[in-house]
ZADO-1210 file (C-alpha; in nm, 4 decimals, padded with zeros to 6 digits):
<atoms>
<atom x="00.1898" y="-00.6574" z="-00.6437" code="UNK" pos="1"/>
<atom x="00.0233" y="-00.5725" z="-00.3020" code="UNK" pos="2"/>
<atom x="00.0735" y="-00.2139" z="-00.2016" code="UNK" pos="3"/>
<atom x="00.0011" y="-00.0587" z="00.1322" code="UNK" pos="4"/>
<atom x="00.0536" y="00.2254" z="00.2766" code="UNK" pos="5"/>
<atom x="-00.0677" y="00.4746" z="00.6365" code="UNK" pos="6"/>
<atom x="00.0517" y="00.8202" z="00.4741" code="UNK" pos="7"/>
<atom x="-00.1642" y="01.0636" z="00.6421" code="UNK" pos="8"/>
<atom x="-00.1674" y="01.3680" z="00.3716" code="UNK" pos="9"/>
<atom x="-00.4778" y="01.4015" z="00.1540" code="UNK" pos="10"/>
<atom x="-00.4042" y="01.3723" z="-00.1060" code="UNK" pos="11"/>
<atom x="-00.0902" y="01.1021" z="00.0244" code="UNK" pos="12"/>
<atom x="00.1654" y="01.1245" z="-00.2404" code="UNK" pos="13"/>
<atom x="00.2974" y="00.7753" z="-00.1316" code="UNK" pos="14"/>
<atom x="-00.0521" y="00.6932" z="-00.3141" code="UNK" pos="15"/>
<atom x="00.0334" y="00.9008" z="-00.6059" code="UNK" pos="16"/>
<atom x="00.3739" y="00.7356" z="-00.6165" code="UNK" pos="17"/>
<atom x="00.2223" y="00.3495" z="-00.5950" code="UNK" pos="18"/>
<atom x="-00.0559" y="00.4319" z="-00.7925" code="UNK" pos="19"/>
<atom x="00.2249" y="00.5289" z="-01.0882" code="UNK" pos="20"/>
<atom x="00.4379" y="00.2406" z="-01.0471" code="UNK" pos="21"/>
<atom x="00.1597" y="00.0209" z="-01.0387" code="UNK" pos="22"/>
<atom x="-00.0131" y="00.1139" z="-01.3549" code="UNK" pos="23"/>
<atom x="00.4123" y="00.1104" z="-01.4850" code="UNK" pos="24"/>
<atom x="00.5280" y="-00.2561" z="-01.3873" code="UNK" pos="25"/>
<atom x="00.2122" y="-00.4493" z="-01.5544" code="UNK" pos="26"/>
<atom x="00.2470" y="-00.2938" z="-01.8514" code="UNK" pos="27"/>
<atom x="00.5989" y="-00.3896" z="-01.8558" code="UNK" pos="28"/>
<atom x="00.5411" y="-00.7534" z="-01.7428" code="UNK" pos="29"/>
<atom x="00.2333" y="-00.7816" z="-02.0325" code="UNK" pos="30"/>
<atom x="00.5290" y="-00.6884" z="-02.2962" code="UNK" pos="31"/>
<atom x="00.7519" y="-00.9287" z="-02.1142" code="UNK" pos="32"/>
<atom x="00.3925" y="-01.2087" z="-02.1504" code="UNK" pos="33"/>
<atom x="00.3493" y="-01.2251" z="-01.7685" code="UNK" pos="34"/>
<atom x="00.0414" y="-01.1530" z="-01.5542" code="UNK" pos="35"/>
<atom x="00.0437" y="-00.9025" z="-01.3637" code="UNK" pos="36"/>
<atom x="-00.2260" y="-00.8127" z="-01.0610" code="UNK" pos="37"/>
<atom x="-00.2167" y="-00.5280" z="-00.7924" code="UNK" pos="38"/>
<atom x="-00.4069" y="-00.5050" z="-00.5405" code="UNK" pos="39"/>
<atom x="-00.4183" y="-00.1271" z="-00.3204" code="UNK" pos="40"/>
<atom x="-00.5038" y="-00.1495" z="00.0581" code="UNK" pos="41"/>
<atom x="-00.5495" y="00.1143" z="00.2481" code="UNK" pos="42"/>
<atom x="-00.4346" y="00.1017" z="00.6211" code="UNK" pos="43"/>
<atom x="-00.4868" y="00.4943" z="00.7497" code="UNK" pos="44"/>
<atom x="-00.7887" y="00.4072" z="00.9785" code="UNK" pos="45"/>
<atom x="-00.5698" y="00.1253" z="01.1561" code="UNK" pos="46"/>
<atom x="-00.2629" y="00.3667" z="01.1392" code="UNK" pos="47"/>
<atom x="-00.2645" y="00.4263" z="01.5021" code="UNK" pos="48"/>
<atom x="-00.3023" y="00.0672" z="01.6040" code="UNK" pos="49"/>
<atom x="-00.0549" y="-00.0363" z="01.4345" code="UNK" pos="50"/>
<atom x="00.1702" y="00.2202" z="01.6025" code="UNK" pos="51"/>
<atom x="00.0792" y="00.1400" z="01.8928" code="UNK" pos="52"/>
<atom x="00.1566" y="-00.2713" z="01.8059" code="UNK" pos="53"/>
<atom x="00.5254" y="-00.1470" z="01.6838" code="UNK" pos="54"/>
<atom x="00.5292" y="00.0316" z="02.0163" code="UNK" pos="55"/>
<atom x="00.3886" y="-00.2236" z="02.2654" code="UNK" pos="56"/>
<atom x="00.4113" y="-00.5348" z="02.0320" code="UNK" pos="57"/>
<atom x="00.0622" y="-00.6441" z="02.1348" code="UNK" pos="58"/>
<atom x="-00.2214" y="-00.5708" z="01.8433" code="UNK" pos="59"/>
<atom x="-00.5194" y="-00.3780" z="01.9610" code="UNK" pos="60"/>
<atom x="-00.8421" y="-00.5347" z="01.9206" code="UNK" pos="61"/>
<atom x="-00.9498" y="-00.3528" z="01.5875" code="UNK" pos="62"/>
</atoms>
């Protein structure tokens, strides 16, 4: 599972959320005898260039 997320709150409750249903769905796929791996990436310091790549559609250079 890859989870991302821009909230800018400290602490973000979008976070919170992911954080909850990612420790949830690998224990469910381990009783189910799959592998499960998540992976967290934090985008808030690129949260404004990617605004302004939605806005413009050209990426900044960062």
């Amino acid at each position: 599972m890859l989870v991302a997320f821009a909230k800018l709150s400290q602490p973000s409750s979008t976070r919170l959320l992911s954080e909850q249903i990612a420790a949830a769905v690998p224990r469910k796929c381990a009783e189910d005898g799959l592998n499960f791996d998540t992976q967290y990436i934090e985008v808030r310091h690129v949260a404004h260039d990617l605004v302004n790549n939605l806005q413009t559609g050209f990426p900044s250079p960062g």
